[in-house]
C-alpha positions as CSV (number, residue, x, y, z in Angstrom):
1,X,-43.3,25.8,-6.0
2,X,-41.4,28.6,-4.6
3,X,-42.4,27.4,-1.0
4,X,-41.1,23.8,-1.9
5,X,-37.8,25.5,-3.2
6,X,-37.2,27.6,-0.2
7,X,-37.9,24.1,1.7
8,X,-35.3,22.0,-0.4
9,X,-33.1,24.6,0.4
10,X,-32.9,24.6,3.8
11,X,-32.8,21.0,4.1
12,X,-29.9,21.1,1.8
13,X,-28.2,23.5,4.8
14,X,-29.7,21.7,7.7
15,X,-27.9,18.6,6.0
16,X,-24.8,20.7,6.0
17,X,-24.4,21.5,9.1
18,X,-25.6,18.6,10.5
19,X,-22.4,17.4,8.6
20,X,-20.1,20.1,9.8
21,X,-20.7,19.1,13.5
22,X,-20.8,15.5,12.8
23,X,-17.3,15.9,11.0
24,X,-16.5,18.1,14.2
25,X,-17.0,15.4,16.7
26,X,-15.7,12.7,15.1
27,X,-12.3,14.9,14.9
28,X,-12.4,16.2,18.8
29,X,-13.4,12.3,19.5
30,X,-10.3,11.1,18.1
31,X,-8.1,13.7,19.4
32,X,-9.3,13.1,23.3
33,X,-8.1,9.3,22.7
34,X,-4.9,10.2,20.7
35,X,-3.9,12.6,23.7
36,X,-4.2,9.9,26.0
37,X,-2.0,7.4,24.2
38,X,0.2,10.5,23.8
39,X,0.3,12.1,26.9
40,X,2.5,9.8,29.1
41,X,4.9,9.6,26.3
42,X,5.1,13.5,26.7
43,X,5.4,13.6,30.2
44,X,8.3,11.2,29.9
45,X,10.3,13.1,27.9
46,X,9.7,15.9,30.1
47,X,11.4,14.5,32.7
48,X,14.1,13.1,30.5
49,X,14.5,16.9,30.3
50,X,14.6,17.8,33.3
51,X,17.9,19.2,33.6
52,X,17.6,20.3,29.7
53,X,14.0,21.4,28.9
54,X,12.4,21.6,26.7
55,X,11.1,18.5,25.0
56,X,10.3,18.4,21.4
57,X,7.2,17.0,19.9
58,X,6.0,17.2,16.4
59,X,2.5,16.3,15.4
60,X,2.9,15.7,11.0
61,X,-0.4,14.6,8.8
62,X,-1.6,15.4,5.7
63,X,-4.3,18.2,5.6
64,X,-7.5,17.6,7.9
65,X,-6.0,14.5,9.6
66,X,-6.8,16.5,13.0
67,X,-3.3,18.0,13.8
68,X,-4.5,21.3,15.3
69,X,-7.3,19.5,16.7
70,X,-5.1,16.8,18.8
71,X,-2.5,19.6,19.3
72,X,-4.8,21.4,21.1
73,X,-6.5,18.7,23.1
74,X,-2.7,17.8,24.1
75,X,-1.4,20.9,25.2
76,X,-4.6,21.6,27.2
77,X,-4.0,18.2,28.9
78,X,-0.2,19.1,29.8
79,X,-1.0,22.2,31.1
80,X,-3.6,20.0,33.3
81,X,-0.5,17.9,34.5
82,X,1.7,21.6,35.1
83,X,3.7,21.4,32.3
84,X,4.5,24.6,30.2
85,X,4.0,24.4,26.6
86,X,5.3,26.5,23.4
87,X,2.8,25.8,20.5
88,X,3.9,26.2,17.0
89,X,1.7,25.3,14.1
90,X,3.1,25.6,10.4
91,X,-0.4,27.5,9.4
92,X,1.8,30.3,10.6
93,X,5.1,29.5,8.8
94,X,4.0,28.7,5.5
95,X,4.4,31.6,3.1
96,X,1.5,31.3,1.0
97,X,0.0,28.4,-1.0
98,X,3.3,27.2,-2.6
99,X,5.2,27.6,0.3
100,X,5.3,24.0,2.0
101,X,8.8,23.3,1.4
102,X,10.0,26.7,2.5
103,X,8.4,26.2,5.5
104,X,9.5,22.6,6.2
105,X,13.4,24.2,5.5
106,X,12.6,26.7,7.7
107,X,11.3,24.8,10.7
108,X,14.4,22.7,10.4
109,X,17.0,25.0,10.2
110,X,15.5,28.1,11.7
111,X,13.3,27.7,14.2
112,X,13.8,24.3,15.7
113,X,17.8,24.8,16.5
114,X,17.3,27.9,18.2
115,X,14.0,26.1,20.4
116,X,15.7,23.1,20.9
117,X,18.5,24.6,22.7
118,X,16.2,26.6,25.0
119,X,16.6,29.5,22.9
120,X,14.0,32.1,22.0
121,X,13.2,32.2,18.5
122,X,11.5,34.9,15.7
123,X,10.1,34.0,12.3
124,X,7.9,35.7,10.0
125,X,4.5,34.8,9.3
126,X,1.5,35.3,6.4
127,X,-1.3,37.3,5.9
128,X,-3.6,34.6,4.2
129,X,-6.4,36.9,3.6
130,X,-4.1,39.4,1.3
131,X,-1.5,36.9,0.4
132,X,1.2,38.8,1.5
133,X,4.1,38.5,4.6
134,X,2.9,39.3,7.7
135,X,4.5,40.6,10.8
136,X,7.5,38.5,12.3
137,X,6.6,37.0,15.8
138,X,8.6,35.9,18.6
139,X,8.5,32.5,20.6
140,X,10.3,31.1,23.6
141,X,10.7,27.4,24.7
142,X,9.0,26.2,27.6
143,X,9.1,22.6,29.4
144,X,7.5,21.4,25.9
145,X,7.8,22.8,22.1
146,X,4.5,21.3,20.7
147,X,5.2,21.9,16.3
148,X,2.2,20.8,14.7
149,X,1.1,21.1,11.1
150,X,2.0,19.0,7.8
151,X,5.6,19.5,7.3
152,X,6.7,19.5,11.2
153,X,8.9,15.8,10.6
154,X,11.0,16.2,7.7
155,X,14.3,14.0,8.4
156,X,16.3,17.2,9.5
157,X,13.1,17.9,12.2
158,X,13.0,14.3,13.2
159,X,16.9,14.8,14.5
160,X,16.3,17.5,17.4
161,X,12.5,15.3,18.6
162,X,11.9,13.6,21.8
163,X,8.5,12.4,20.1
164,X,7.0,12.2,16.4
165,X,3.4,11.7,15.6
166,X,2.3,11.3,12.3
167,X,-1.7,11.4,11.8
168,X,-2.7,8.7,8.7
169,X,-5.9,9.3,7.7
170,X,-7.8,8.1,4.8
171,X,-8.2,10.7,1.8
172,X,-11.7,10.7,1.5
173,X,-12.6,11.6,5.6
174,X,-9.3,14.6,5.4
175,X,-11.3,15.4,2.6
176,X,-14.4,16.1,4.3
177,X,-13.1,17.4,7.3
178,X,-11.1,20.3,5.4
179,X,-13.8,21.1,3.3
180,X,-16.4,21.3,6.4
181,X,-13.4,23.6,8.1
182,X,-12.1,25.7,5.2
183,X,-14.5,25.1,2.4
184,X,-14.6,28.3,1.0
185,X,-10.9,29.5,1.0
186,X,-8.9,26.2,0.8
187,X,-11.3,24.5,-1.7
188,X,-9.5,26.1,-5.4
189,X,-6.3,25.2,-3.6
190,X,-6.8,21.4,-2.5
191,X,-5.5,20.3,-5.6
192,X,-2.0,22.3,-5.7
193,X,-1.3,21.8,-1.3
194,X,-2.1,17.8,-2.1
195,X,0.9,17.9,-4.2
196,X,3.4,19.7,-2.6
197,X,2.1,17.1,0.2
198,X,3.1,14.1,-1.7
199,X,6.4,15.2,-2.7
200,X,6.9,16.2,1.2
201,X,5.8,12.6,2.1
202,X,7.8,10.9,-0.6
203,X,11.0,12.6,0.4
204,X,10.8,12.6,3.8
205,X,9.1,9.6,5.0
206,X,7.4,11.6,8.2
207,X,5.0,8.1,8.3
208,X,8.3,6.3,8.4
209,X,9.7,7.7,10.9
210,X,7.3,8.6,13.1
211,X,7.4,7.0,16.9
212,X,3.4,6.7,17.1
213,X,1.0,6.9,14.2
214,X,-2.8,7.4,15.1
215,X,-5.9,7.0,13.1
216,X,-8.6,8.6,12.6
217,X,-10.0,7.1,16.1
218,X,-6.9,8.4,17.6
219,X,-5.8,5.1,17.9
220,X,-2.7,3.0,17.1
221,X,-4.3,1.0,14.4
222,X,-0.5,-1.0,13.9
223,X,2.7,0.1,15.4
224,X,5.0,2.7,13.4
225,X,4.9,2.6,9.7
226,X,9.0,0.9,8.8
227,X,9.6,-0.2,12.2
C-alpha cells in the first residue's frame, strides 16, 4: 500500500508538470503570433520617430494573460530588426501587494514623462521576498520604451503611446497560467491583486482604448474593444 501511495504520488507530479509545460507552450505559442501582428506596427512608429525617438508601447492584461511573455518575444524580435529597446515591467514598480494604483500613478506621472521625452529616468523598486522597498534603479530611453505589466495603459499612460496592447484572456486559463508560474507565492494573494485589477479596469478602460487586443492565441479575435 505504501508502494501504491508513493505511485499515486508521482503521477499526481508527473500530471503537474506535464501541466506546467503545457501551460508554458501554449503562452510562448501565443506570444510568437502576437509579436508578429505587433511587430510592424512597432517598427512603424519607430520611424515615425525617427527624428524623436523613442516610441512608446505599452503591453496591459490582467494577471497571467502572457504580458512578460509577448514582451519578451517582442523585444527579442526588434532587437532582430536593430532596433534598441528599454524594457520596463510594472513587476518592478509595484510597491507590494496593495500597491497597483501607486504604481499605475507612478508610471504616468513619473516615469513615462521623463522616457517619453528621451529622458533618463530612476524609480524605486520592491523586495518581494521581504516585503520591503528595494533599491532605486535607473533607465534610459532607447529607439523603443517597451512598458509591460497590468497597469501600463491607464488613460494618463495612453496619452504619451505610439502603441497600446491590451491582452484579454479568459479568467479561468490566466488562472492556470499564474498558478503554474507563481503558485506558491501569488496563490494567498490572487484574491486581493484581482481586485485592485477590476477597479484598474473599470476606471480606466485599458481594453477600451487599446489599439490591438490579442487573445490567448495571440491573435485579433475582433478589432479594438469601443472602436
Amino acid at each position: 500500500m505504501v508502494g501504491a501511495g508513493a505511485d499515486e504520488d508521482d503521477a499526481v507530479a508527473d500530471a503537474a508538470v506535464d501541466a506546467a509545460i503545457d501551460a508554458e507552450r501554449r503562452t510562448r505559442s501565443g506570444a510568437v503570433r502576437g509579436t508578429a501582428v505587433l511587430l510592424p506596427k512597432v517598427l512603424a512608429a519607430v520611424q515615425d520617430h525617427a527624428d524623436r525617438p523613442p516610441a512608446v508601447v505599452l503591453v496591459d492584461g490582467r494577471s497571467g494573460s502572457g504580458k512578460t511573455t509577448l514582451a519578451r518575444h517582442l523585444a527579442r524580435a526588434l532587437r532582430q530588426s536593430d532596433v534598441d529597446v528599454t524594457v520596463v515591467h510594472m513587476d518592478g514598480i509595484y510597491p507590494g501587494w496593495d500597491g497597483l494604483d501607486a504604481a499605475v500613478r507612478m508610471l504616468a506621472h513619473d516615469v513615462l514623462p521623463l522616457l517619453s521625452a528621451g529622458r533618463a529616468v530612476s524609480y524605486p523598486t520592491w523586495r518581494w521576498s521581504s516585503g520591503t522597498p528595494g533599491p532605486a534603479v535607473t533607465v534610459r530611453p532607447r529607439d523603443v520604451v517597451l512598458v509591460e505589466g497590468v497597469g501600463a495603459a491607464s488613460t494618463a499612460a495612453r496619452a504619451r503611446a505610439d502603441l497600446v496592447v491590451w491582452l484579454e484572456v479568459p479568467a479561468h486559463v490566466r488562472h492556470e497560467r499564474a498558478m503554474t508560474r507563481d503558485g506558491d507565492t501569488y496563490r494567498p494573494h490572487w484574491h486581493r491583486w484581482a481586485r485592485q485589477e477590476e477597479e484598474y479596469v473599470r476606471r480606466e478602460g485599458p481594453h477600451t482604448g487599446a489599439h490591438v487586443v490579442l487573445g490567448p492565441d495571440g491573435r485579433m479575435p475582433h478589432p479594438p474593444l469601443g472602436h
